[in-house]
C-alpha positions in Angstrom: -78.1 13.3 -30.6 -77.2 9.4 -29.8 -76.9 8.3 -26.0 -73.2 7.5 -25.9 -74.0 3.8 -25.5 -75.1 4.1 -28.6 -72.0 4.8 -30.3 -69.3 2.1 -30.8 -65.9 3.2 -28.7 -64.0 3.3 -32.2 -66.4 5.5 -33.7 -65.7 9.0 -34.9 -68.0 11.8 -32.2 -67.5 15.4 -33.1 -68.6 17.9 -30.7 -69.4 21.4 -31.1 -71.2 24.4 -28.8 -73.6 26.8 -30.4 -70.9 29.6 -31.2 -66.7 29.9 -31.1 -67.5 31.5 -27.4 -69.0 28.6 -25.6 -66.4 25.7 -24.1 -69.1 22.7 -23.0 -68.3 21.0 -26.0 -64.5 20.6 -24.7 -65.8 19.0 -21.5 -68.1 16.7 -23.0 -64.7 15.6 -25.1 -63.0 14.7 -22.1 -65.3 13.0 -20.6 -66.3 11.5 -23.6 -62.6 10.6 -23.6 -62.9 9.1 -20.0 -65.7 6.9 -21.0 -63.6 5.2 -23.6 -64.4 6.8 -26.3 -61.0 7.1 -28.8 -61.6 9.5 -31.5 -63.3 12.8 -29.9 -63.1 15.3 -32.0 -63.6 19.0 -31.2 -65.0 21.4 -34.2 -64.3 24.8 -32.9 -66.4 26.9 -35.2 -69.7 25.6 -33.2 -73.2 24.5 -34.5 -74.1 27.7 -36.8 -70.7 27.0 -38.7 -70.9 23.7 -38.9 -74.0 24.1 -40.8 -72.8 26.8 -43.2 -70.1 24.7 -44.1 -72.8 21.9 -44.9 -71.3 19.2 -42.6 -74.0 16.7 -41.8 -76.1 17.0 -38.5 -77.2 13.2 -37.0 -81.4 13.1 -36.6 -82.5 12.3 -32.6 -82.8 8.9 -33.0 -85.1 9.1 -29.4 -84.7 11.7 -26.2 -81.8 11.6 -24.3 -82.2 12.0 -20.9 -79.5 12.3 -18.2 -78.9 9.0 -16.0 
């Protein structure tokens, strides 16, 4: 996961929850959304679909901790 000052405001962010169930990932849109941010995308089959579908996961580039 990047800090969000790490991603450019014109870059594409796709957020996702661990299962179809869970809804965090539609906050952290719109308040990704608030920040500036202006393509927040939602993927709605969460984090175990994503990866049977064999979309591609970013690496921790360092730990993100809450300001």
């Amino acid at each position: 996961m990047r800090h969000p000052r790490e991603i450019a405001l014109d870059e594409a962010v796709v957020v996702y929850c661990a299962d179809r169930l869970c809804r965090e990932s539609c906050y952290a849109a719109v308040i990704l959304a608030e920040l500036g941010y202006r393509q927040v995308y939602g993927y709605k089959g969460g984090l175990a679909d994503w990866r049977r579908q064999g979309l591609p996961l970013a690496a921790p580039s360092r730990a993100v901790r809450a300001a």
